[in-house]
C-alpha positions as CSV (number, residue, x, y, z in Angstrom):
1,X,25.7,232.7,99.0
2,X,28.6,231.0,97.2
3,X,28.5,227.1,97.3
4,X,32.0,226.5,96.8
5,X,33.0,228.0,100.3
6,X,34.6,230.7,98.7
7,X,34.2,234.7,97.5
8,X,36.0,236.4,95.0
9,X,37.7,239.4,96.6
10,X,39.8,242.0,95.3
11,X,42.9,239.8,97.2
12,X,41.8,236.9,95.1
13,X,39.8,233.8,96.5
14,X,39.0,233.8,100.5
15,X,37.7,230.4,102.5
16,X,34.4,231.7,103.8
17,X,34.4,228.3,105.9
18,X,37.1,226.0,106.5
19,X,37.4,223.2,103.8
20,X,40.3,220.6,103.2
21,X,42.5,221.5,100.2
22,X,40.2,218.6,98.4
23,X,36.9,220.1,99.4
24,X,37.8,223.1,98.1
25,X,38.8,221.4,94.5
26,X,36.0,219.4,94.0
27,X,33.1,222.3,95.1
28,X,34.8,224.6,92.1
29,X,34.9,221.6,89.7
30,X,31.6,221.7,90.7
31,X,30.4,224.8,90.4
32,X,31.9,225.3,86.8
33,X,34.9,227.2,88.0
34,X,37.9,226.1,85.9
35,X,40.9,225.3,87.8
36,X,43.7,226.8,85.5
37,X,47.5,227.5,87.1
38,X,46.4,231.0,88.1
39,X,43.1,230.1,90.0
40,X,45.1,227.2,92.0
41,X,48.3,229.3,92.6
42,X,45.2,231.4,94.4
43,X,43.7,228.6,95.9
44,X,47.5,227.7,97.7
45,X,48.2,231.3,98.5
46,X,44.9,231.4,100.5
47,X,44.6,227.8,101.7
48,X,45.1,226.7,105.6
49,X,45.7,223.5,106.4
50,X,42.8,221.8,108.6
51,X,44.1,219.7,111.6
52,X,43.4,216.3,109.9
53,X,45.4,217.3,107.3
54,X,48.6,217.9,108.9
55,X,48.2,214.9,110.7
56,X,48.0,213.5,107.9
57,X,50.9,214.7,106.2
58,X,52.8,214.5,109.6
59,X,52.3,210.4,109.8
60,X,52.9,210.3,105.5
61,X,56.3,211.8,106.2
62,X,57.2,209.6,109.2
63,X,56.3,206.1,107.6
64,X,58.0,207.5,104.4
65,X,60.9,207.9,106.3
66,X,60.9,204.6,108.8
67,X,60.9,203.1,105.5
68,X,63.7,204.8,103.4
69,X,65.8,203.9,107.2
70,X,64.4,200.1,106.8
71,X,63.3,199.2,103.3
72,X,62.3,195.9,104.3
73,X,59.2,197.7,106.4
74,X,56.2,197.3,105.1
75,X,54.1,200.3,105.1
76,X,51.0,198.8,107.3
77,X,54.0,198.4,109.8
78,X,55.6,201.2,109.5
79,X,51.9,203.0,110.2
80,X,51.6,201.1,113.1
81,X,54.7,201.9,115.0
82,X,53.9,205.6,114.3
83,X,50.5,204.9,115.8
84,X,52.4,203.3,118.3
85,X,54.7,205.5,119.1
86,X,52.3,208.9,118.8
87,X,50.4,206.7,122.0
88,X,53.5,206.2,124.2
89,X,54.1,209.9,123.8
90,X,50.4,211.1,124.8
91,X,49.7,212.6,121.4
């Protein structure tokens, strides 16, 4: 059984269980597998995003952008008035 979470099929690498996108790096780093362009362009081709990650990339977008609107916003604010908001909407 593969400890990296993934198989190598003919379609190139397959998530047997579902891993972040960092998971994913650091088990083949570990396992010896070395992560040249081809075996990453692989890695993205195959990779789904887990919920916490687009929420995560989600809220990084949003604060980016409350602050490129107000560059005086610090980001600890800006995080908090997504939080805020994402509450107020029931998300």
């Amino acid at each position: 059984m593969p400890t990296s979470g993934f198989d190598n099929t003919s379609s190139g690498f397959e998530a047997t269980t579902p891993h972040s996108w960092h998971q994913k790096i650091t088990a083949l780093k570990y396992s010896g597998i070395v992560l040249d362009l081809p075996t990453l362009i692989a890695l993205a081709r195959t990779h789904t995003l887990a919920p916490e990650e687009l929420e995560s990339i989600r809220k990084a977008w949003v604060v980016r952008e409350l602050q490129v609107q107000q560059p005086q916003l610090k980001r600890l604010r800006a995080e908090a008035l997504y939080e805020e908001a994402k509450k107020k909407a029931g998300l």
